[in-house]
OpenMM code with the backbone's topology and positions (N, CA, C; nanometers):
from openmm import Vec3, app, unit

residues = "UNK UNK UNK UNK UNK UNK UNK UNK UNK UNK UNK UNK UNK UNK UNK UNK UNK UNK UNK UNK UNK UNK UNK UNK UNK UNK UNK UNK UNK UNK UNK UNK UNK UNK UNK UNK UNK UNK UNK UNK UNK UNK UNK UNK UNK UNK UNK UNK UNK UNK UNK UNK UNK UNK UNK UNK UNK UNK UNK UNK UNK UNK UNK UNK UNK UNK UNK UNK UNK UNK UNK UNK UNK UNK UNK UNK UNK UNK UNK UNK UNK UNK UNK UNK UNK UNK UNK UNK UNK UNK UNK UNK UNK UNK UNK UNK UNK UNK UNK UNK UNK UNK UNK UNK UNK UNK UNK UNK UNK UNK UNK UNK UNK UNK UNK UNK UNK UNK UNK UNK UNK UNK UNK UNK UNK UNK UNK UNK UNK UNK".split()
positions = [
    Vec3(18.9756, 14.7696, 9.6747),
    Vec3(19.0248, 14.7295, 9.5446),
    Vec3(18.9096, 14.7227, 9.4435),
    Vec3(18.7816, 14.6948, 9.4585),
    Vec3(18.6702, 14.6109, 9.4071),
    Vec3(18.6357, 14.7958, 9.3903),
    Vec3(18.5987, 14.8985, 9.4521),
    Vec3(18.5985, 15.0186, 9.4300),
    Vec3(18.6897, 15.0680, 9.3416),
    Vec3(18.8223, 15.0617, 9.3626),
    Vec3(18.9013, 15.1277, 9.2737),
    Vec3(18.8713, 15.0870, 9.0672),
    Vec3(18.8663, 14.9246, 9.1188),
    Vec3(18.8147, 14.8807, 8.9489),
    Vec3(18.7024, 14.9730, 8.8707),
    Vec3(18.5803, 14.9754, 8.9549),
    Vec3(18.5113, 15.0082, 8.9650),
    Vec3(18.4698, 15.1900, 8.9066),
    Vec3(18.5810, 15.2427, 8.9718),
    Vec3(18.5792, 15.3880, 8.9486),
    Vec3(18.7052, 15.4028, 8.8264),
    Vec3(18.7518, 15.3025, 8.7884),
    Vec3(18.8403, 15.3431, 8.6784),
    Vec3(18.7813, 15.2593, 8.5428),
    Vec3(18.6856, 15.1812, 8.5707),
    Vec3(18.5971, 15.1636, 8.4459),
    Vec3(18.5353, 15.2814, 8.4338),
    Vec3(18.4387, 15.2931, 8.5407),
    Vec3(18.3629, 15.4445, 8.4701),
    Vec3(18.4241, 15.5263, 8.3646),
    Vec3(18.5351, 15.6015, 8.4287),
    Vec3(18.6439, 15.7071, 8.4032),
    Vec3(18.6731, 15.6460, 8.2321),
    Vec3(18.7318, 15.5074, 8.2453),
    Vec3(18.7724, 15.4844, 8.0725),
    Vec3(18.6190, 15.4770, 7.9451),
    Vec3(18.5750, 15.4415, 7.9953),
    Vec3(18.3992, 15.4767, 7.9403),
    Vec3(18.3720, 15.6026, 7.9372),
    Vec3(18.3643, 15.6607, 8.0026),
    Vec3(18.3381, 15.8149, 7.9742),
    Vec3(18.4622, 15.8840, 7.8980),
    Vec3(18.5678, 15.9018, 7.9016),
    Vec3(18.6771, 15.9093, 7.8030),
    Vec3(18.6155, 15.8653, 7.6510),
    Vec3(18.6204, 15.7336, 7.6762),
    Vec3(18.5851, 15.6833, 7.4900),
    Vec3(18.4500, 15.7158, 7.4906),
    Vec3(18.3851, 15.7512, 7.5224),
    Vec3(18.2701, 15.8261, 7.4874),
    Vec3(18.2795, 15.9516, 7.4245),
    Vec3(18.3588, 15.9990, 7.5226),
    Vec3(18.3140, 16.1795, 7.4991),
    Vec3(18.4293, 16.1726, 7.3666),
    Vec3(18.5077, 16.0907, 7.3434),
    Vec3(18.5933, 16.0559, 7.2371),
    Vec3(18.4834, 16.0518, 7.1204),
    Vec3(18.4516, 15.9613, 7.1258),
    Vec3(18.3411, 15.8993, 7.0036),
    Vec3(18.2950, 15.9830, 6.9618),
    Vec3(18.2016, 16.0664, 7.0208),
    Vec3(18.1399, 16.1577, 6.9877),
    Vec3(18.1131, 16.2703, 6.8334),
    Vec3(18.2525, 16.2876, 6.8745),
    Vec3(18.3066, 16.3313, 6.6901),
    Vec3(18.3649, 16.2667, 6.5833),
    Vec3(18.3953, 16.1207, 6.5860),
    Vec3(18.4311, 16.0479, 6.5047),
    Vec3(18.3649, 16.0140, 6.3873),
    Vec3(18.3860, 16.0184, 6.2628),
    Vec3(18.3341, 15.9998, 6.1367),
    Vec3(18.3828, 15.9757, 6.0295),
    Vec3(18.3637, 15.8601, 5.9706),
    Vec3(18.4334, 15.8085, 5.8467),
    Vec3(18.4130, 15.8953, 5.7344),
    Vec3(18.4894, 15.9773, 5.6541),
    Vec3(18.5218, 16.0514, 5.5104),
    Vec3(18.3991, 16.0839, 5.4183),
    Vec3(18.3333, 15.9141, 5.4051),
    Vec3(18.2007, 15.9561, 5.3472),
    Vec3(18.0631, 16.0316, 5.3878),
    Vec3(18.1111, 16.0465, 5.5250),
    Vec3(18.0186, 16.1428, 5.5884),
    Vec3(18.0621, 16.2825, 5.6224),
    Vec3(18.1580, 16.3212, 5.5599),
    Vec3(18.1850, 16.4584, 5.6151),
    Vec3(18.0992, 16.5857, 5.6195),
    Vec3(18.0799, 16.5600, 5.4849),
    Vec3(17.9707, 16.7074, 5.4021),
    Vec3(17.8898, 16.7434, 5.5499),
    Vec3(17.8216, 16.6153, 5.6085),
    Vec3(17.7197, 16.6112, 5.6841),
    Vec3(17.7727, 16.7264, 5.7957),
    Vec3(17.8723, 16.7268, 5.8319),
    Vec3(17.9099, 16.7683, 5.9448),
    Vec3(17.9993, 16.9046, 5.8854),
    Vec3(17.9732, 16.9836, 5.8133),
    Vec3(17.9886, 17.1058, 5.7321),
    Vec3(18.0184, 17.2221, 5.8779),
    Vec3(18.1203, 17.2691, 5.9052),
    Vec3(18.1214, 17.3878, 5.9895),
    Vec3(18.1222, 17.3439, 6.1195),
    Vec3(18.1240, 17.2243, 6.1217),
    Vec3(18.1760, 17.1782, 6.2502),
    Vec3(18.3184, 17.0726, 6.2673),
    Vec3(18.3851, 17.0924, 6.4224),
    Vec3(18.4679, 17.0416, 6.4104),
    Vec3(18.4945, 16.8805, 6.4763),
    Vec3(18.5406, 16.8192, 6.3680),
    Vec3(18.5372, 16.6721, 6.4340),
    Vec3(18.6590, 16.6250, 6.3607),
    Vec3(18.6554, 16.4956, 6.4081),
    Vec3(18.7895, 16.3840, 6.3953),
    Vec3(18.7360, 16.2961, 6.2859),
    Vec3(18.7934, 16.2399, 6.1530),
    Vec3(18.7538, 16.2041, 6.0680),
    Vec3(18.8721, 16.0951, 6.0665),
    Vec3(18.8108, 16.0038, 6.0186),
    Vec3(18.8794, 15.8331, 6.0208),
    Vec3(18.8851, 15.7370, 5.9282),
    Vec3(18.9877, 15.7597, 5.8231),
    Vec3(19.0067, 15.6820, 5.6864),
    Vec3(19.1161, 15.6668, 5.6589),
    Vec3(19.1128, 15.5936, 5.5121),
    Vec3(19.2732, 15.5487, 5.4521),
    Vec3(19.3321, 15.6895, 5.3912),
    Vec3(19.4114, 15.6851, 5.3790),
    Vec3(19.4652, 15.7798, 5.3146),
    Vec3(19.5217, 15.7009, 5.1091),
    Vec3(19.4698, 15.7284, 5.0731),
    Vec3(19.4705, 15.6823, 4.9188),
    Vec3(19.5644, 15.7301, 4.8062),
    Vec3(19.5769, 15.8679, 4.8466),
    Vec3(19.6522, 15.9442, 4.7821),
    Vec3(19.7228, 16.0450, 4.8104),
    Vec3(19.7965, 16.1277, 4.7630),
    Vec3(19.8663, 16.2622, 4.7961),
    Vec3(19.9286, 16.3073, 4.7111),
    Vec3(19.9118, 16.4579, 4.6853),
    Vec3(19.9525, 16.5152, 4.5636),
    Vec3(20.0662, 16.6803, 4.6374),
    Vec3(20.1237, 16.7611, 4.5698),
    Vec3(20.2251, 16.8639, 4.6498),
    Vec3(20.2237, 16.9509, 4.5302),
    Vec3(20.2193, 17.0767, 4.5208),
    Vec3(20.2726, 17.1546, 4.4394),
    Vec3(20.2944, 17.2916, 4.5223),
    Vec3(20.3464, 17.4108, 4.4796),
    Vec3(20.3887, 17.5308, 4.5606),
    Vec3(20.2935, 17.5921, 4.6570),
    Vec3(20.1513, 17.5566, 4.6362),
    Vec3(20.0708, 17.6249, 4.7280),
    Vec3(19.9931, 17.5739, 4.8393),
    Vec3(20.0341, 17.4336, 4.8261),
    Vec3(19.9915, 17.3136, 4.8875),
    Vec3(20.0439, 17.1894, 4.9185),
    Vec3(20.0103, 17.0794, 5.0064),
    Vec3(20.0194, 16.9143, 5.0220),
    Vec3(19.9221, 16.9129, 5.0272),
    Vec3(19.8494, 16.7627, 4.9439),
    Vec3(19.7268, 16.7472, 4.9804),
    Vec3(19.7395, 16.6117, 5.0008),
    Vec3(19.5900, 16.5704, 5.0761),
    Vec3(19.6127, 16.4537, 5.1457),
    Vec3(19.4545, 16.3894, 5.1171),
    Vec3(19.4396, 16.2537, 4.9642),
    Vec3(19.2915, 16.2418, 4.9418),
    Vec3(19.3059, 16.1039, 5.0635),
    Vec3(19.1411, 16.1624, 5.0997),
    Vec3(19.0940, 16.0549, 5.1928),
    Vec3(18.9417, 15.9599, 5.1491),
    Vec3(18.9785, 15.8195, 5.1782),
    Vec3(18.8105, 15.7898, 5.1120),
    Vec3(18.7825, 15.7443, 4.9694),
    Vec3(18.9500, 15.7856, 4.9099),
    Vec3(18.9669, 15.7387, 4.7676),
    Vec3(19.0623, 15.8595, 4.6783),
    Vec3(19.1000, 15.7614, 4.5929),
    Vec3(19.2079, 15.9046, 4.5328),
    Vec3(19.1532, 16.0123, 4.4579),
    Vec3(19.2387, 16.1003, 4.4431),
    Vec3(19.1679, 16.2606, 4.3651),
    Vec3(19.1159, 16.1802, 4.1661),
    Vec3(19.0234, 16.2154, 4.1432),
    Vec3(18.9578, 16.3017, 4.2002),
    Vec3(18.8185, 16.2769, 4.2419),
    Vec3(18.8165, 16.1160, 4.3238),
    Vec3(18.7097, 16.0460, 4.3554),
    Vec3(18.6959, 16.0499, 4.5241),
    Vec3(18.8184, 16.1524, 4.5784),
    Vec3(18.8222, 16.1486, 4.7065),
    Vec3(18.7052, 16.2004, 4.8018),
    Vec3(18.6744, 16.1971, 4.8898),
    Vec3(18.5819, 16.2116, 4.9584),
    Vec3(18.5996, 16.3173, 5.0802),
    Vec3(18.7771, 16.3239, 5.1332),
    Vec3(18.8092, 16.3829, 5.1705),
    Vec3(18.9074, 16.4974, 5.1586),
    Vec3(18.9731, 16.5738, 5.1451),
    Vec3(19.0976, 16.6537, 5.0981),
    Vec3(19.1542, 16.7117, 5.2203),
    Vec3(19.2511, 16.6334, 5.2577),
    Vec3(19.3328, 16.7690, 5.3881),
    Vec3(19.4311, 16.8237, 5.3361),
    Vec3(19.3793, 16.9708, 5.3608),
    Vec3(19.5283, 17.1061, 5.2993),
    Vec3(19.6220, 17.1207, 5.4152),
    Vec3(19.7305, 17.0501, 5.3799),
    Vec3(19.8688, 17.1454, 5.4298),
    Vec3(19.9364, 17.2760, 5.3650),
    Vec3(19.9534, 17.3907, 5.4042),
    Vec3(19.9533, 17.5299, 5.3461),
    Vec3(20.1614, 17.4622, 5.4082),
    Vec3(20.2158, 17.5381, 5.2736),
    Vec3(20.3644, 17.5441, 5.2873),
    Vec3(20.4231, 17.5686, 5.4368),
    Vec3(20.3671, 17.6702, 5.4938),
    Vec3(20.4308, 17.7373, 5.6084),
    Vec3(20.4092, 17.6084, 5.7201),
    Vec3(20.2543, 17.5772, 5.7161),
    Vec3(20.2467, 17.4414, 5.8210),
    Vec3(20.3260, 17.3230, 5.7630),
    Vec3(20.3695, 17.2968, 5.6686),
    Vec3(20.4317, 17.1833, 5.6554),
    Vec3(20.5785, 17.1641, 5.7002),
    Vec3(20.6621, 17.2900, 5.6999),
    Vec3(20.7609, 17.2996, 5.7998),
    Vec3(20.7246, 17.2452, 5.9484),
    Vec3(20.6175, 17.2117, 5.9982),
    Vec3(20.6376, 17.2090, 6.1059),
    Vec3(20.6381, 17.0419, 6.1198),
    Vec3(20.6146, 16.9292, 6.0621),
    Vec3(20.6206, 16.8155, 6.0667),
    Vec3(20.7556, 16.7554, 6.0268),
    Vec3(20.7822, 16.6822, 6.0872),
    Vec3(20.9077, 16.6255, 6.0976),
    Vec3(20.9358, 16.5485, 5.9504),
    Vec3(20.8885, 16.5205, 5.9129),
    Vec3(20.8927, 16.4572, 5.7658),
    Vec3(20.7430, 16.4787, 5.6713),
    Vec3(20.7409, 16.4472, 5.5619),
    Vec3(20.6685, 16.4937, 5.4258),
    Vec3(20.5325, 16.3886, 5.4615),
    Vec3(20.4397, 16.4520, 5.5114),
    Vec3(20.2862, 16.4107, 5.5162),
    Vec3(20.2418, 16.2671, 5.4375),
    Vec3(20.2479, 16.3102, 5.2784),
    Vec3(20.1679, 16.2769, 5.1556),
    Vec3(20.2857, 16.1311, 5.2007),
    Vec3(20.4626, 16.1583, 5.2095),
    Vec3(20.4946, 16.0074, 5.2421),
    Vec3(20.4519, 15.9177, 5.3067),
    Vec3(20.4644, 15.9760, 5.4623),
    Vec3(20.3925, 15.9236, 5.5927),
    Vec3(20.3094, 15.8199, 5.5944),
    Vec3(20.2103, 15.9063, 5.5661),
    Vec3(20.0779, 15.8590, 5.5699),
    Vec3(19.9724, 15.7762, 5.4422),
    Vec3(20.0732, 15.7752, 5.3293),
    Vec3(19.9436, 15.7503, 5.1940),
    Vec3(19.9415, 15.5981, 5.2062),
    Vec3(19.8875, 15.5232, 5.2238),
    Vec3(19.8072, 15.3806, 5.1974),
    Vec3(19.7907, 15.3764, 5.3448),
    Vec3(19.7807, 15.4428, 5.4479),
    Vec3(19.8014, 15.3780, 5.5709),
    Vec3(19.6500, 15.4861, 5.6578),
    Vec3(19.5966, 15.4067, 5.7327),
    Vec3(19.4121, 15.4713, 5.7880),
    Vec3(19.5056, 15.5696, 5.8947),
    Vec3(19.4498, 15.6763, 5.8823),
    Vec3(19.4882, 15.7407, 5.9986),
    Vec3(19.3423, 15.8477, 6.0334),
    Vec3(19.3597, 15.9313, 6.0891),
    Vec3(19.2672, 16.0093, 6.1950),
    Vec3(19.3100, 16.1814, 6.2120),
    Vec3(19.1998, 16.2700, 6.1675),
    Vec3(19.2716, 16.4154, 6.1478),
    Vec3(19.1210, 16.4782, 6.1588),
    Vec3(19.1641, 16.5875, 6.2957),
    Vec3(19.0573, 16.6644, 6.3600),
    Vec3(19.0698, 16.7848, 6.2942),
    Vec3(18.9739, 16.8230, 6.2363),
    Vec3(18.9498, 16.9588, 6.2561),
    Vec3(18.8143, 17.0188, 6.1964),
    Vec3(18.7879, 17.1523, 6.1425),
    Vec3(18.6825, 17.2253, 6.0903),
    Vec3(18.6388, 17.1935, 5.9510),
    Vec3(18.5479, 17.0852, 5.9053),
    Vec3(18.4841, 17.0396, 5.7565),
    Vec3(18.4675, 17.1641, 5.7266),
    Vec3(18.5350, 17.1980, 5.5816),
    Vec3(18.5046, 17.3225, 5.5093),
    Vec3(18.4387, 17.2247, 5.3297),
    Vec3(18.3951, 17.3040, 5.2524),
    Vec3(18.3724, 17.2280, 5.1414),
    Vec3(18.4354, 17.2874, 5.0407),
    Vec3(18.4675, 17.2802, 4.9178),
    Vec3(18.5368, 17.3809, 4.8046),
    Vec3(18.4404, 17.2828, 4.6953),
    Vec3(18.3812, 17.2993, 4.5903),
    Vec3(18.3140, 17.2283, 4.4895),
    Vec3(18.2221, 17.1154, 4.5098),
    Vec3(18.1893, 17.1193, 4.6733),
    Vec3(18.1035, 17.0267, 4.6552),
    Vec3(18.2075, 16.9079, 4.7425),
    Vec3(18.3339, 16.9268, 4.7518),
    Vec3(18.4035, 16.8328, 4.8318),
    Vec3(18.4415, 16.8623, 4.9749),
    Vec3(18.4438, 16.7969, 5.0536),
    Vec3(18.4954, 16.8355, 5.2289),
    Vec3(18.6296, 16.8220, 5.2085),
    Vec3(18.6824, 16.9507, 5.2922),
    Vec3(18.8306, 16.9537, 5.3152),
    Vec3(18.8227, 17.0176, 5.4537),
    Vec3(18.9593, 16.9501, 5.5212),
    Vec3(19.0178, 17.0202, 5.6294),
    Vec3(19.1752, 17.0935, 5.6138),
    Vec3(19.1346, 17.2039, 5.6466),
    Vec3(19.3043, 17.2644, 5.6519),
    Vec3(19.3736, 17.2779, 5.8626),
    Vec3(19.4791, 17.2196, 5.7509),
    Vec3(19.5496, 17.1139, 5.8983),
    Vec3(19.6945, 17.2454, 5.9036),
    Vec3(19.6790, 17.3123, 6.0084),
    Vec3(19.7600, 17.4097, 6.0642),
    Vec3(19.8631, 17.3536, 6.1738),
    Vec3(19.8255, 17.2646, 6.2423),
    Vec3(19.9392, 17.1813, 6.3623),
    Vec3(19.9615, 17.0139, 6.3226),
    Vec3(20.0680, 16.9623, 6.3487),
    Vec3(20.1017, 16.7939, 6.2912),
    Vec3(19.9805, 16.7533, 6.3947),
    Vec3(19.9378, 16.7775, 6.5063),
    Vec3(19.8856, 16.7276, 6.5926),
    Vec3(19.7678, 16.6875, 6.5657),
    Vec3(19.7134, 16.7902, 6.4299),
    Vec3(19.5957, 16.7193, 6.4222),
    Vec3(19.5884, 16.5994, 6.3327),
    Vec3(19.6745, 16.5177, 6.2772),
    Vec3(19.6811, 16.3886, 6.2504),
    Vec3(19.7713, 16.3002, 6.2741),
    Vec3(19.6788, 16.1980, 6.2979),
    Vec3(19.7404, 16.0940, 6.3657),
    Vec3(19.7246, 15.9486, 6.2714),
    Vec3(19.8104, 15.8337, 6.2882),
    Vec3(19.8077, 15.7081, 6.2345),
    Vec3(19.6946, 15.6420, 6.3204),
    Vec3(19.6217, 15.5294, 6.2301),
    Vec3(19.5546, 15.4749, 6.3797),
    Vec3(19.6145, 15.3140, 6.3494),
    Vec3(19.6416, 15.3288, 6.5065),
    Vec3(19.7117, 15.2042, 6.5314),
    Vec3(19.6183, 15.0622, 6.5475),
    Vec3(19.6873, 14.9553, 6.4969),
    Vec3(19.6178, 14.8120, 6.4822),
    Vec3(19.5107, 14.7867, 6.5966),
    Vec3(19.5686, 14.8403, 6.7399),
    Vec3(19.4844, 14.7965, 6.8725),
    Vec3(19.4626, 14.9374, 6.9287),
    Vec3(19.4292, 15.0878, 6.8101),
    Vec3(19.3582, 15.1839, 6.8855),
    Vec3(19.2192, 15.1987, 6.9194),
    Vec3(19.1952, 15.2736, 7.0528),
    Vec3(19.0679, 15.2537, 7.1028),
    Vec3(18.9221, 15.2963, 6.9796),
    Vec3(19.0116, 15.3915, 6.9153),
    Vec3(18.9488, 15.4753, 6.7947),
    Vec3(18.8635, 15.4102, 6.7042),
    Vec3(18.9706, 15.2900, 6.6892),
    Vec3(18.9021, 15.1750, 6.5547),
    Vec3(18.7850, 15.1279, 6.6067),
    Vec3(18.8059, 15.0960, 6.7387),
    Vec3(18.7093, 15.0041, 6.8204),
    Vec3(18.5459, 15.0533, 6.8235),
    Vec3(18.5486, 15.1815, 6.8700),
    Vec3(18.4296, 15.2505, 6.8931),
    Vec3(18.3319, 15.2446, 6.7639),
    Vec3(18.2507, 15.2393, 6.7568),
    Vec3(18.1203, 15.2950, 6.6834),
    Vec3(18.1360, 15.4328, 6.6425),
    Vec3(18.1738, 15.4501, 6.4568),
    Vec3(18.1722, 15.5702, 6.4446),
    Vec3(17.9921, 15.6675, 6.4356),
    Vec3(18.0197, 15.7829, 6.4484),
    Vec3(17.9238, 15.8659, 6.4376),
    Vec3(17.8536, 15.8655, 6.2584),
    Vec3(17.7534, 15.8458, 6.2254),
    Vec3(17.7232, 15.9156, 6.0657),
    Vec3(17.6581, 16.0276, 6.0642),
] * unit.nanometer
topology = app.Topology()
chain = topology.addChain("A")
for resn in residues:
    res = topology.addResidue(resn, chain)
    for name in ("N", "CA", "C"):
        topology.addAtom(name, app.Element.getBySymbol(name[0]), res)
């Protein structure tokens, strides 16, 4: 028994580790330019017009820090309207920091890559990366 504890601490430690790893709050994105990681903020704002949803993170447009593009075609694929979802509420969205003017954006092709973060997720807990 005293083994089994034992080998399933390891296992959850190494998990939230190799987790951590890419985690980074909004104001650090730029930093991480062309690479892909999990970024972890409020969502402040959200704006929609024909060629886009957008999703400001870090503060509203046009003081945001972050911008995630939903392209029309991916937004069919979420069960309900993003910019509703999610605007005043911290959530968490992986993917490739691109920049357009000097600002970091991610373009979000699957719902999967964002997520809410919940009151008691392991996510909040960890030590983000800068």
């Amino acid at each position: 028994m005293r083994h089994l504890f034992t080998i399933s601490a390891i296992i959850l430690l190494s998990i939230l580790r190799v987790s951590a790893q890419g985690i980074v709050p909004a104001k650090y994105a730029l930093r991480h330019l062309g690479k892909k990681v999990t970024i972890c903020d409020k969502v402040y704002g959200a704006n929609s017009n024909s060629n886009a949803t957008f999703l400001y993170l870090g503060g509203d447009y046009p003081e945001q820090l972050l911008t995630i593009i939903i392209k029309p075609g991916e937004l069919a694929k979420f069960k309900a309207h993003p910019g509703t979802d999610f605007k005043g509420k911290d959530i968490y969205v992986t993917g490739v920091i691109i920049s357009d003017k000097g600002k970091a954006q991610i373009v979000v092709t699957n719902p999967k890559q964002i997520r809410p973060l919940l009151v008691d997720s392991p996510v909040k807990q960890i030590q983000r990366v800068n």
